[in-house]
C-alpha atoms as a printed R data frame, in Angstrom:
    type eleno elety resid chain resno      x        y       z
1   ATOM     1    CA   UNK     A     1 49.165  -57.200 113.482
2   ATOM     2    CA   UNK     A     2 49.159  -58.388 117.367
3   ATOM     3    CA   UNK     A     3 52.721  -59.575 118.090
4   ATOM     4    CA   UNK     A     4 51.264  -63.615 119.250
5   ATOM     5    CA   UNK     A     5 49.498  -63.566 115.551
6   ATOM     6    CA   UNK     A     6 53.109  -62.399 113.945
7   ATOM     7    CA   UNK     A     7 54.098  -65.031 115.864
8   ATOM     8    CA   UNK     A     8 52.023  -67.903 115.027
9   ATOM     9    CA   UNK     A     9 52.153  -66.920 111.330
10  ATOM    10    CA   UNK     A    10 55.914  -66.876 110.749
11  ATOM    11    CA   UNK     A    11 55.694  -70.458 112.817
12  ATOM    12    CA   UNK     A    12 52.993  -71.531 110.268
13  ATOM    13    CA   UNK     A    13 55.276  -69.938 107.328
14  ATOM    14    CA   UNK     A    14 58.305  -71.792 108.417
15  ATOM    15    CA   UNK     A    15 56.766  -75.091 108.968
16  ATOM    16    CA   UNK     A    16 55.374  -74.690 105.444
17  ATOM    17    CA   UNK     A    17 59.120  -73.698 104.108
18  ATOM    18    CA   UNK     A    18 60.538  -76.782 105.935
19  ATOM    19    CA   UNK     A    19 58.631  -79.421 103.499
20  ATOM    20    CA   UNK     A    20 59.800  -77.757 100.057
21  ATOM    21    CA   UNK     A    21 63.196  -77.972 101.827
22  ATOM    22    CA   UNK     A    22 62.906  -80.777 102.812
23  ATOM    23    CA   UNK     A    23 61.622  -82.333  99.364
24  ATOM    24    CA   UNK     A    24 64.495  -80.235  97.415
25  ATOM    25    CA   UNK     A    25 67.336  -81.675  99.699
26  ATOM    26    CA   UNK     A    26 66.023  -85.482  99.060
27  ATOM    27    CA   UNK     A    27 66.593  -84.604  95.335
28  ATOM    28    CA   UNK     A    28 70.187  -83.468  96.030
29  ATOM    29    CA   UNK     A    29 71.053  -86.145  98.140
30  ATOM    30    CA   UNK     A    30 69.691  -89.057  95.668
31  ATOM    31    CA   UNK     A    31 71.717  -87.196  92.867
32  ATOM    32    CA   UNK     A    32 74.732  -86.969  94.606
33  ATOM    33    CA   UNK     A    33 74.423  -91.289  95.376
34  ATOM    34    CA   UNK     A    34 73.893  -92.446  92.643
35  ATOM    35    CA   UNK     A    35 77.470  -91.299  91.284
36  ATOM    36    CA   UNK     A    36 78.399  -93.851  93.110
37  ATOM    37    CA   UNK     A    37 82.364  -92.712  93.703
38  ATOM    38    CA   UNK     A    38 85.171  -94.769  94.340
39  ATOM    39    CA   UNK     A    39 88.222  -97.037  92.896
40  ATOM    40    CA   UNK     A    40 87.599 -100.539  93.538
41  ATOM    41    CA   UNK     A    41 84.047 -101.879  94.875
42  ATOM    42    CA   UNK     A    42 84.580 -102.181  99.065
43  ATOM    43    CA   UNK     A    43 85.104  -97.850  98.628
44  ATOM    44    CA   UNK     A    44 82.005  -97.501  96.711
45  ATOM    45    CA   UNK     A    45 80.274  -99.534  99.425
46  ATOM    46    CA   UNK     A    46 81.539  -97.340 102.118
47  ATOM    47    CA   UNK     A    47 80.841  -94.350 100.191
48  ATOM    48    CA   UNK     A    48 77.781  -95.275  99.694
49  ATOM    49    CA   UNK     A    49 77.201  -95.935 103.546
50  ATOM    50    CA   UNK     A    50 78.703  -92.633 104.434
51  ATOM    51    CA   UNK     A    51 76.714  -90.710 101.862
52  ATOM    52    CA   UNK     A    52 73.259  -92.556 102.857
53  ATOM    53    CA   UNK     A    53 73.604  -91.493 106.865
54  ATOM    54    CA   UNK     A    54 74.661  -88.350 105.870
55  ATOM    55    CA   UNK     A    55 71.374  -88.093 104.033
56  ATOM    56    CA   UNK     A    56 69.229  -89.576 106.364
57  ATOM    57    CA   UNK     A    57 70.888  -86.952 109.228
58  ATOM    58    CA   UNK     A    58 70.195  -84.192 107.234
59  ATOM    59    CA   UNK     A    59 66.073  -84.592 106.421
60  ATOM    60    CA   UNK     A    60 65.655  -85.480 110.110
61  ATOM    61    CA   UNK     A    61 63.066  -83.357 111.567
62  ATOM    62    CA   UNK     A    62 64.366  -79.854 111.600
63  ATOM    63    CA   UNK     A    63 63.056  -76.766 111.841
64  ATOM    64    CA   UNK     A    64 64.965  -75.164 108.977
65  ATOM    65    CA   UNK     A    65 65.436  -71.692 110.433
66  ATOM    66    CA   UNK     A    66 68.760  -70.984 108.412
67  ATOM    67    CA   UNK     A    67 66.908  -71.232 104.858
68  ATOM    68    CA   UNK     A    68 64.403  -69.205 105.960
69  ATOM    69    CA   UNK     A    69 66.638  -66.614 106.857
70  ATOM    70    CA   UNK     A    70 68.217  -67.114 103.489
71  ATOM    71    CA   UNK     A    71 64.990  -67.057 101.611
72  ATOM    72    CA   UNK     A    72 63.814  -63.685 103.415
73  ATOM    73    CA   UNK     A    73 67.059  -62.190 103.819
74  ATOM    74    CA   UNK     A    74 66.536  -62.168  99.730
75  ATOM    75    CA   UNK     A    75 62.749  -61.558  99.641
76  ATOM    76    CA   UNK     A    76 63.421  -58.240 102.008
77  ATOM    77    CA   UNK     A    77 64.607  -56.921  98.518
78  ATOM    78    CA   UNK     A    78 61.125  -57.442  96.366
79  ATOM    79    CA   UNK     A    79 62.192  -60.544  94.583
80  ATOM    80    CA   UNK     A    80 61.059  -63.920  94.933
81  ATOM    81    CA   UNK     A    81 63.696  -66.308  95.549
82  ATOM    82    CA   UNK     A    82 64.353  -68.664  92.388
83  ATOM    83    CA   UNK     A    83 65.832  -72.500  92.127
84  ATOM    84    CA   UNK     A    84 69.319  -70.529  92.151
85  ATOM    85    CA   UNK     A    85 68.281  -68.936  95.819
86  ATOM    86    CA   UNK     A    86 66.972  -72.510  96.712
87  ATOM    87    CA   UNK     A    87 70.654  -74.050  96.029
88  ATOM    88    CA   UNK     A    88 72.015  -71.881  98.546
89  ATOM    89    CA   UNK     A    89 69.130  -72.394 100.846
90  ATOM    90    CA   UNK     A    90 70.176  -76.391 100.651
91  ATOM    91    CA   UNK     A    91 74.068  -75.349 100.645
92  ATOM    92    CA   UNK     A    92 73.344  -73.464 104.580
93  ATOM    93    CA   UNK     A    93 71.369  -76.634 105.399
94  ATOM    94    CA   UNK     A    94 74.113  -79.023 104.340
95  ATOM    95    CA   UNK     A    95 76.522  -76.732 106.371
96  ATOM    96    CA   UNK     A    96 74.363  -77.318 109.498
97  ATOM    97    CA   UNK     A    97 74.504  -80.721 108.997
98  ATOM    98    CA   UNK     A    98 78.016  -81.075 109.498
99  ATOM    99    CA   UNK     A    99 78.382  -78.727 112.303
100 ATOM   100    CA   UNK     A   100 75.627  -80.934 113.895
101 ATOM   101    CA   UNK     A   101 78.144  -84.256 113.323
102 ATOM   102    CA   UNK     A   102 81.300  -82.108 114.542
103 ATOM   103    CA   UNK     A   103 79.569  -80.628 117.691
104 ATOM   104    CA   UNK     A   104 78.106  -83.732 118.988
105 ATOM   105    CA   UNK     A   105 81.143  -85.720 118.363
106 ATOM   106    CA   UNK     A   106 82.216  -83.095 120.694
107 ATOM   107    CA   UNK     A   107 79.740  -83.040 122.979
108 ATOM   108    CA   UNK     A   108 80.222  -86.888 123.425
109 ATOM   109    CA   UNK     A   109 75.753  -86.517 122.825
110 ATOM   110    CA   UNK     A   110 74.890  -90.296 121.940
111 ATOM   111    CA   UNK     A   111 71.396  -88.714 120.355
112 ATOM   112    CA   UNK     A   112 70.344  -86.228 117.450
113 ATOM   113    CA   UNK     A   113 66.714  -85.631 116.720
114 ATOM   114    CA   UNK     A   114 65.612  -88.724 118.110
115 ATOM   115    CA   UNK     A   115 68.491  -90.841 116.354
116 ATOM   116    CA   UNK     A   116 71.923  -91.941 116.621
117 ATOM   117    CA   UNK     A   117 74.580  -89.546 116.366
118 ATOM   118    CA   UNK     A   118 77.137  -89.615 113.821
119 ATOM   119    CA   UNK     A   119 80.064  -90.924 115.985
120 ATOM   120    CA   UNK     A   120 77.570  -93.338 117.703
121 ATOM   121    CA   UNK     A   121 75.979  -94.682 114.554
122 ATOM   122    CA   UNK     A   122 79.266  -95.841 113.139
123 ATOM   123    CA   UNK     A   123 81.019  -96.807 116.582
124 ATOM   124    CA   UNK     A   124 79.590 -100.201 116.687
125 ATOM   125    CA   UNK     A   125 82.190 -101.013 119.416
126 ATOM   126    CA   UNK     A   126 84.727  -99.157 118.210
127 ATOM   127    CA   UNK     A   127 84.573  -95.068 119.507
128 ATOM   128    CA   UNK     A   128 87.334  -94.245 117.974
129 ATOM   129    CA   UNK     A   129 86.468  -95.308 114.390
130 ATOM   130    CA   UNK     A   130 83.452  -93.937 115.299
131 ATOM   131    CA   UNK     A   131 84.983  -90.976 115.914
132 ATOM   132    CA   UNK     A   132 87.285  -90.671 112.968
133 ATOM   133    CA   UNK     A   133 83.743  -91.575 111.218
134 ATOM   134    CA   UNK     A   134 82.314  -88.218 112.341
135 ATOM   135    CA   UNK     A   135 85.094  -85.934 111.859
136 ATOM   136    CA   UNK     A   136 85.307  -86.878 107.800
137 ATOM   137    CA   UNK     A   137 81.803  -87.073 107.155
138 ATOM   138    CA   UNK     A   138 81.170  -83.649 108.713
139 ATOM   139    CA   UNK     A   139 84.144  -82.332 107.079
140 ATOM   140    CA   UNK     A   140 82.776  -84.082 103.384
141 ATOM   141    CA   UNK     A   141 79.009  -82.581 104.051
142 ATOM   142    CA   UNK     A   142 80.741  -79.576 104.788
143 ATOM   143    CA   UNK     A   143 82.713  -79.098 101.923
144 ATOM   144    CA   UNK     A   144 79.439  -79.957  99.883
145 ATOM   145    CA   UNK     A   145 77.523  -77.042 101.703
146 ATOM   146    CA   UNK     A   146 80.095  -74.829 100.508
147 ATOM   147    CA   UNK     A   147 80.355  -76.482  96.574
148 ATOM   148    CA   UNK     A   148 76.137  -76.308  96.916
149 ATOM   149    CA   UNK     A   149 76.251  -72.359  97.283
150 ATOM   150    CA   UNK     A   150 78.668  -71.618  94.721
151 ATOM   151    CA   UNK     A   151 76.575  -73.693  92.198
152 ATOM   152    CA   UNK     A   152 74.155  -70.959  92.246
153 ATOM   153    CA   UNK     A   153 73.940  -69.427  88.624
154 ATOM   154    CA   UNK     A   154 73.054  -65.472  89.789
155 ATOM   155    CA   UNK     A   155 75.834  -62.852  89.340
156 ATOM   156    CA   UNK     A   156 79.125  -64.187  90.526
157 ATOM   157    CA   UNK     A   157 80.759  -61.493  92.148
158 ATOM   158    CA   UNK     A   158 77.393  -61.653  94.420
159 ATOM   159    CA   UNK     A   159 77.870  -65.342  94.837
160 ATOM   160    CA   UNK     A   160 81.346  -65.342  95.348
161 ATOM   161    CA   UNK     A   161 80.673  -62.760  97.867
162 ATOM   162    CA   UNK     A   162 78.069  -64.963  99.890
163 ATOM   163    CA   UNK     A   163 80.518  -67.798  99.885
164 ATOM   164    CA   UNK     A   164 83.289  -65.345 101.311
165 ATOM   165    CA   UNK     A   165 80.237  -64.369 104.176
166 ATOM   166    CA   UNK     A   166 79.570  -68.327 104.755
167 ATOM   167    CA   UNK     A   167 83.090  -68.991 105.551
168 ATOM   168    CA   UNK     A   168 84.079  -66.109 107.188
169 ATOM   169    CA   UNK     A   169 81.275  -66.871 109.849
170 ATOM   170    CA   UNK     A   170 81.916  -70.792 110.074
171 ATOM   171    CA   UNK     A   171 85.388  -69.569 110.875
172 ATOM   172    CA   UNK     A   172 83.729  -67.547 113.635
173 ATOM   173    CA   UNK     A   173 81.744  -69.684 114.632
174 ATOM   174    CA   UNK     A   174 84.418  -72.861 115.068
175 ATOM   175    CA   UNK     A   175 86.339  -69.839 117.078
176 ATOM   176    CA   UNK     A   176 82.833  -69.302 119.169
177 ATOM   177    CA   UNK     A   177 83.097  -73.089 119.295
178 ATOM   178    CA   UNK     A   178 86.575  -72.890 121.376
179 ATOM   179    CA   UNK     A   179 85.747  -70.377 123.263
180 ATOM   180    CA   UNK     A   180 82.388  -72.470 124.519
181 ATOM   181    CA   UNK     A   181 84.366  -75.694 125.568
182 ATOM   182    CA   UNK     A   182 87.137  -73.658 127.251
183 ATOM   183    CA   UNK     A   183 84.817  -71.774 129.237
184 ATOM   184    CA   UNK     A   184 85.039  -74.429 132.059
185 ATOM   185    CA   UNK     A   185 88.641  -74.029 132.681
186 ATOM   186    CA   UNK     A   186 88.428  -70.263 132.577
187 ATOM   187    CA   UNK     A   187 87.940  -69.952 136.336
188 ATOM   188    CA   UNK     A   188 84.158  -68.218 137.122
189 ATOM   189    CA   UNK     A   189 81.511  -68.462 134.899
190 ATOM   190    CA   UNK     A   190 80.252  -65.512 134.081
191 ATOM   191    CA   UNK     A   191 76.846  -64.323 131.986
192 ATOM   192    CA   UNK     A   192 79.266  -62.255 130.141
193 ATOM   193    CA   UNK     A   193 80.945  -65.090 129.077
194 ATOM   194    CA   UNK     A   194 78.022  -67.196 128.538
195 ATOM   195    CA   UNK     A   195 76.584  -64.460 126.224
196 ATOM   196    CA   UNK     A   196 79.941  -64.250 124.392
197 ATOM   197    CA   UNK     A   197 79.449  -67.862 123.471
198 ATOM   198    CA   UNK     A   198 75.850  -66.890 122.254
199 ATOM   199    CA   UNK     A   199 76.677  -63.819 119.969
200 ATOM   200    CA   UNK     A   200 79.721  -65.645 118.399
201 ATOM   201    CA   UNK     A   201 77.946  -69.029 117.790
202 ATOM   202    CA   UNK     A   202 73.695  -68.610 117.805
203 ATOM   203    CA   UNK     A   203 74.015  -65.105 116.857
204 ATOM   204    CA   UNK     A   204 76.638  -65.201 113.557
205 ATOM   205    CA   UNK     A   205 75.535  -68.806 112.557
206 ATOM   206    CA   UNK     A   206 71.853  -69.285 112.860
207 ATOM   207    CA   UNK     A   207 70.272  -65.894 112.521
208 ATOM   208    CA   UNK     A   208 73.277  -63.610 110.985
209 ATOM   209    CA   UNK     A   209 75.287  -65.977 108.356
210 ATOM   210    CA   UNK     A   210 72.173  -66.720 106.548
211 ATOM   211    CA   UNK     A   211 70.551  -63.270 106.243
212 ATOM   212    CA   UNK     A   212 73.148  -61.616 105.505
213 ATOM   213    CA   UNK     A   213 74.071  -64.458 102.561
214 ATOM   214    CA   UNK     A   214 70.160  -63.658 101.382
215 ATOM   215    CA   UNK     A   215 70.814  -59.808 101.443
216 ATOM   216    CA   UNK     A   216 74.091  -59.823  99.605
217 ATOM   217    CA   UNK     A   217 72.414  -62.092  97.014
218 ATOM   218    CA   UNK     A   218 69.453  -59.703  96.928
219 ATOM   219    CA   UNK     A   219 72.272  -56.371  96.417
220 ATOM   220    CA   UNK     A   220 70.760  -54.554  99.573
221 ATOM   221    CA   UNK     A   221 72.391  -51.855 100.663
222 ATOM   222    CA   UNK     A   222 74.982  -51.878 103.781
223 ATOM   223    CA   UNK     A   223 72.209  -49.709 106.451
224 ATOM   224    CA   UNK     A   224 69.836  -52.791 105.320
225 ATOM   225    CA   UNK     A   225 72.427  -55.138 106.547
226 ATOM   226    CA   UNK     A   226 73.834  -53.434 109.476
227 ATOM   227    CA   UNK     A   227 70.382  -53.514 110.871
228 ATOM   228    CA   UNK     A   228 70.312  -57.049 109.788
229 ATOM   229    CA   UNK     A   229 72.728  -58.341 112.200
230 ATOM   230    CA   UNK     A   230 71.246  -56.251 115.203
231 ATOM   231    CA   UNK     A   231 68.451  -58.516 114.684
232 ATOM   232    CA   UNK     A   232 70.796  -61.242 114.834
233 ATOM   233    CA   UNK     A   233 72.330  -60.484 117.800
234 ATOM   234    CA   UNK     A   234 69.542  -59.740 119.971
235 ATOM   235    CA   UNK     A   235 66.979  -62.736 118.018
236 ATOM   236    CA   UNK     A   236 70.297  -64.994 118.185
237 ATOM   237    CA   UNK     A   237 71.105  -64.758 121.502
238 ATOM   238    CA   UNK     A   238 66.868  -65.168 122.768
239 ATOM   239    CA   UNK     A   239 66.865  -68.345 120.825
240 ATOM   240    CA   UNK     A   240 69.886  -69.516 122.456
241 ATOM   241    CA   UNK     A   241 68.450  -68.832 125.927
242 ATOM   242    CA   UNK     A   242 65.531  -71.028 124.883
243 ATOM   243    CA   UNK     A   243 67.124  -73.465 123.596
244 ATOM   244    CA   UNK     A   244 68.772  -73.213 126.875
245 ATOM   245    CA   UNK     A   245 65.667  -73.639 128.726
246 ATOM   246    CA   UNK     A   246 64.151  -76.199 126.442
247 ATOM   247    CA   UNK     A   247 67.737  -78.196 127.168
248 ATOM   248    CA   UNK     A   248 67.273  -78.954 130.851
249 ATOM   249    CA   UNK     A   249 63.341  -78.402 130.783
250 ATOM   250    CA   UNK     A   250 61.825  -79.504 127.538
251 ATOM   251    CA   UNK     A   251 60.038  -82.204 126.639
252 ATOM   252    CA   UNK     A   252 62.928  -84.899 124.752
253 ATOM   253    CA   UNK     A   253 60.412  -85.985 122.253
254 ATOM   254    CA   UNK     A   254 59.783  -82.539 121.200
255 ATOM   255    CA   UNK     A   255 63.192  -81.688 120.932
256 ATOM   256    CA   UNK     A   256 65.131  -84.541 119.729
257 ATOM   257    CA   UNK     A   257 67.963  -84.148 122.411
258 ATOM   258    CA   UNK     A   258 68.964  -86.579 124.995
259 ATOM   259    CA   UNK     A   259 67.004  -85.221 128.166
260 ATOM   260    CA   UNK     A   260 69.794  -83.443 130.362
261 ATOM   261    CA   UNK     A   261 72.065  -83.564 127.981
262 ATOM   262    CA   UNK     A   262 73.491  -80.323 128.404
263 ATOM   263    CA   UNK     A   263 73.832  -79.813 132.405
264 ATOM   264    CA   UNK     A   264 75.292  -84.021 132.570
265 ATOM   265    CA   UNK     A   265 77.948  -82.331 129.490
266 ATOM   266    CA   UNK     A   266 78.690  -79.283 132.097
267 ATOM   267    CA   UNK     A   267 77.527  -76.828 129.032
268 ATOM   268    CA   UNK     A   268 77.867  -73.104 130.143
269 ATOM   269    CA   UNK     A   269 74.221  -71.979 130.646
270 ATOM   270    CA   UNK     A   270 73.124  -68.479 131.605
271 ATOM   271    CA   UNK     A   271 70.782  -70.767 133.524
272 ATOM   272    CA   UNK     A   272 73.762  -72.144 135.395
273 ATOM   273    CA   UNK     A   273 76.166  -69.134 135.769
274 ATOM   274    CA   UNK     A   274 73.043  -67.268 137.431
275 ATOM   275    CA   UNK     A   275 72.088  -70.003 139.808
276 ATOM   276    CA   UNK     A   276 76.319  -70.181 140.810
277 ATOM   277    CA   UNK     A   277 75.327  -66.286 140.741
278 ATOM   278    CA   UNK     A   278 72.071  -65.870 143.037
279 ATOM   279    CA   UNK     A   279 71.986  -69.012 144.164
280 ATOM   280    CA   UNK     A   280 72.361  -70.028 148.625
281 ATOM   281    CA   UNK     A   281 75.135  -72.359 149.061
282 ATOM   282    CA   UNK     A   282 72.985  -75.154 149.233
283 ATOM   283    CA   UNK     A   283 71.334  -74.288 145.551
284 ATOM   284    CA   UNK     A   284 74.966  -74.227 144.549
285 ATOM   285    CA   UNK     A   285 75.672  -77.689 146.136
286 ATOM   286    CA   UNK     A   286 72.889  -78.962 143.782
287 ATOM   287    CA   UNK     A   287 74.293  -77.644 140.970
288 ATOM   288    CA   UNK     A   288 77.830  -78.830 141.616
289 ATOM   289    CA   UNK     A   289 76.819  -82.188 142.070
290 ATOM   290    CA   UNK     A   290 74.592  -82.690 138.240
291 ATOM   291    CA   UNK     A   291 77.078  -80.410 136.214
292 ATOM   292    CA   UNK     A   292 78.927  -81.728 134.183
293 ATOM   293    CA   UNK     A   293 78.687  -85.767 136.206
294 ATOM   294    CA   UNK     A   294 77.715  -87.989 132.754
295 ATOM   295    CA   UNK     A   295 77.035  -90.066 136.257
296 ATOM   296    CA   UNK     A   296 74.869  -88.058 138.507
297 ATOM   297    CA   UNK     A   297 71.597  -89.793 139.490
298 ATOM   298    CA   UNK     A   298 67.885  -89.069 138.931
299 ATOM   299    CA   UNK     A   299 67.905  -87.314 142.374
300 ATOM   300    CA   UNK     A   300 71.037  -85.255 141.546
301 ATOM   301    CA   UNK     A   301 69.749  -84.234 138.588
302 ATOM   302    CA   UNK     A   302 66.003  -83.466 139.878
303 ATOM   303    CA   UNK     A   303 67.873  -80.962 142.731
304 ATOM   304    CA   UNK     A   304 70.006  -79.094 139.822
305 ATOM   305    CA   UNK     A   305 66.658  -78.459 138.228
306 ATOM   306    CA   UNK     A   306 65.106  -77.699 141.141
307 ATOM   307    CA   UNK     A   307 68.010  -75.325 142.115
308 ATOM   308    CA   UNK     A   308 67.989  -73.653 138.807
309 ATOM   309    CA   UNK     A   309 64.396  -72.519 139.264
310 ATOM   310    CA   UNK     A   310 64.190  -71.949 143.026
311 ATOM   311    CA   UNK     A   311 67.303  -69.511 142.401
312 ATOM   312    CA   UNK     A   312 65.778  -67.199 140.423
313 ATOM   313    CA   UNK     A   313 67.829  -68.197 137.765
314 ATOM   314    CA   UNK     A   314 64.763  -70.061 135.436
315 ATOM   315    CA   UNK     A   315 63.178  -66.580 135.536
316 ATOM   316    CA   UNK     A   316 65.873  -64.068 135.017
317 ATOM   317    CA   UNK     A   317 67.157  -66.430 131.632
318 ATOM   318    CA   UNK     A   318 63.379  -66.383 130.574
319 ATOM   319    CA   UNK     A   319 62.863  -62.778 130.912
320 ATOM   320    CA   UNK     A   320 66.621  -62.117 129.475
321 ATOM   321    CA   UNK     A   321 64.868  -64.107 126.577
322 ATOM   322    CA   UNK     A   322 61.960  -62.207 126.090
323 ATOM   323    CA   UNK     A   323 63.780  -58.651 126.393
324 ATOM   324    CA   UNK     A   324 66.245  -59.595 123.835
325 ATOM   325    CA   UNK     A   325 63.397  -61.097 121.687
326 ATOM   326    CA   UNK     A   326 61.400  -57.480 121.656
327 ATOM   327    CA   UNK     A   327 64.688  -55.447 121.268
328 ATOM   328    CA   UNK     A   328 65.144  -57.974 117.985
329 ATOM   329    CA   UNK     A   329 61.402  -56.841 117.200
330 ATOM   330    CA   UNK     A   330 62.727  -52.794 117.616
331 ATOM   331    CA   UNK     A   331 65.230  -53.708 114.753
332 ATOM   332    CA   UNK     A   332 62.689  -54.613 112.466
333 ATOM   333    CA   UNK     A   333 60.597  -51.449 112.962
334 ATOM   334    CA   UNK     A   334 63.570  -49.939 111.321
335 ATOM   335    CA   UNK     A   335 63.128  -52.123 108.352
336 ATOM   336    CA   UNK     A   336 59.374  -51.162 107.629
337 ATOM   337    CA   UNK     A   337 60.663  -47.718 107.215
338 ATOM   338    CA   UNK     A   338 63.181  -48.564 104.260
339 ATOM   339    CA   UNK     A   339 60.920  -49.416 101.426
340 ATOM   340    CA   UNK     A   340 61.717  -53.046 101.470
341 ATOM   341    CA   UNK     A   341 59.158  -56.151 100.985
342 ATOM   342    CA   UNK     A   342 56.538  -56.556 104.210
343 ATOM   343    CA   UNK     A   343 55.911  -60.195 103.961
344 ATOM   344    CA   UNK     A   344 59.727  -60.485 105.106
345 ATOM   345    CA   UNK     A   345 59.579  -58.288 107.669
346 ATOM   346    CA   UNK     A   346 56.628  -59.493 109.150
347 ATOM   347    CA   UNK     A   347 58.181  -63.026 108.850
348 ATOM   348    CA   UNK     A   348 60.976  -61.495 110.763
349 ATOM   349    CA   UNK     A   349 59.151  -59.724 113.345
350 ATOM   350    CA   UNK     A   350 57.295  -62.727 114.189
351 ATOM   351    CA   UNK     A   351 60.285  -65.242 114.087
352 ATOM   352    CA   UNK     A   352 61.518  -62.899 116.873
353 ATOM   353    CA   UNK     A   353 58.399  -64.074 119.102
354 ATOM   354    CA   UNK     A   354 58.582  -67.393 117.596
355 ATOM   355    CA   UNK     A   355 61.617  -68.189 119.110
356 ATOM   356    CA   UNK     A   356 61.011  -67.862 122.791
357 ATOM   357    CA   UNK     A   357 57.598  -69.370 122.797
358 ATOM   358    CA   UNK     A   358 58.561  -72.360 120.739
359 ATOM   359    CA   UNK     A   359 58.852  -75.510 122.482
360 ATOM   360    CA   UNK     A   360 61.398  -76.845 120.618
């Protein structure tokens, strides 16, 4: 098949994936309410608050990348994934979920998906209850992401085994984390160091974690695997530069983010290391003055963008996108010639065009 039709396909496929999700983590979530826990009836009510905004943050509109992975990281071995697949499909979601509450509590980001963040939606004049608010919900979703996956009923040394892969890369990716809000303090910003950030968070987390967690479950061999996470790296890091893109030039109703949000927070962009990069000194200026100012104006910010593009630097992180996104596609060809189901690695081959064409 064309590459745009692989494309459109494993769009269509994942949009269609995102509803039984969807539908399947409304049915946890109403279980796991109506136990109603707590010791004396002001807990209960707070539980009950907690547990219903942690709900309604998790079946916002998503795209719900990290199932699929999970589904046809399994399906790459001939079998179609079962309700015992599905739980750790929801347990990878849930997990996302509370990074999400963690990172923007972080981030000091005021939306998510259109709605209030975690910290902001329990704030109500107070940031640092707010605050608290976000830290031990995220850490309570968290923990249920993790008690999700190990419900699953298959063999338990493979379970047990994708719960040690889960943690092992939320560990890496909380140490991706670090290394992506130190970055401004490390002296020049590099796209080395930008990158970094990319293969240890995008790369592990969203594209690596949850194949790898479907291919373990599936028993596929270790060459299957390794050139699993080449894919990852190279698909990871192309929907990171997107994402990127999408961040400072994408429409905010599309993608749920405050508009900005990233070059107001100072985020390290490839789109902002290469403008500091190839950028005159007056491109530079205009960066300076938008990055990282929560205060900079509508003109300031208009000359960052402007800067960003004039430099070169909007093209070179687009193309940077695309080559990474057809050296992801290479990996796959190596798939096809292991024996191992097509509709998964066509889904994968298109998800690699997918994600830098995708508009949010």
């Amino acid at each position: 098949m064309a590459d745009n039709t692989l494309g459109l396909l494993a769009k269509e496929t994942l949009s269609k994936l995102a509803i039984e999700v969807n539908e399947r983590l409304e049915r946890y979530w109403n279980e796991e309410i109506e136990k109603d826990f707590g010791f004396e009836r002001s807990q209960v009510e707070l539980v009950r608050q907690a547990m219903l905004h942690a709900k309604e943050h998790n079946l916002r509109s998503a795209k719900r990348l990290r199932a699929s992975f999970v589904y046809y990281g399994y399906l790459l071995g001939g079998e179609i994934p079962n309700d015992e697949v599905w739980k750790v499909m929801e347990g990878v979601e849930l997990v996302q979920t509370a990074l999400l509450m963690h990172d923007d509590f972080m981030d000091r980001d005021k939306v998510r998906r259109g709605l209030p963040t975690t910290h902001e939606y329990f704030a109500k004049g107070d940031s640092h209850y707010g605050d608290s608010m976000a830290v031990n919900i995220g850490d309570l979703v968290l923990c249920l992401g993790y008690e999700r996956v190990l419900e699953c009923e298959l063999d338990k040394n493979k379970v047990l085994s994708v719960a040690r892969v889960l943690m092992r890369h939320i560990a890496e990716t909380a140490l991706g984390q670090m290394y992506d809000i130190t970055l401004p303090k490390l002296g020049e910003l590099t796209e080395d160091k930008v990158l970094a950030v990319h293969r240890t968070k995008t790369s592990i987390y969203t594209f690596q974690n949850p194949l790898i967690m479907g291919a373990e479950l599936a028993g596929l061999s270790e060459d299957v695997k390794d050139v699993l996470k080449e894919y990852a790296q190279k698909g990871g890091v192309a929907f990171q530069l997107q994402d990127d893109i999408l961040g400072m030039y994408g429409d905010e109703e599309k993608t749920g983010k405050s508009a900005n949000s990233d070059l107001l927070q100072g985020k390290c962009t490839l789109l902002i290391s290469k403008t500091l990069e190839l950028g005159n000194e007056q491109e530079k200026e205009s960066i300076y003055r938008a990055w990282g100012n929560k205060e900079a104006s509508e003109e300031e910010i208009e000359g960052a963008s402007k800067a960003v593009k004039e430099s070169g630097a909007y093209e070179y992180s687009v193309n940077k996108a695309k080559e990474l996104a057809q050296e992801a596609k290479k990996e796959v060809e190596k798939l096809e010639k292991m024996d191992l189901n097509s509709e998964a690695v066509n889904y994968l081959s298109g998800i690699a065009e997918y994600v830098v064409n995708r508009e949010f």
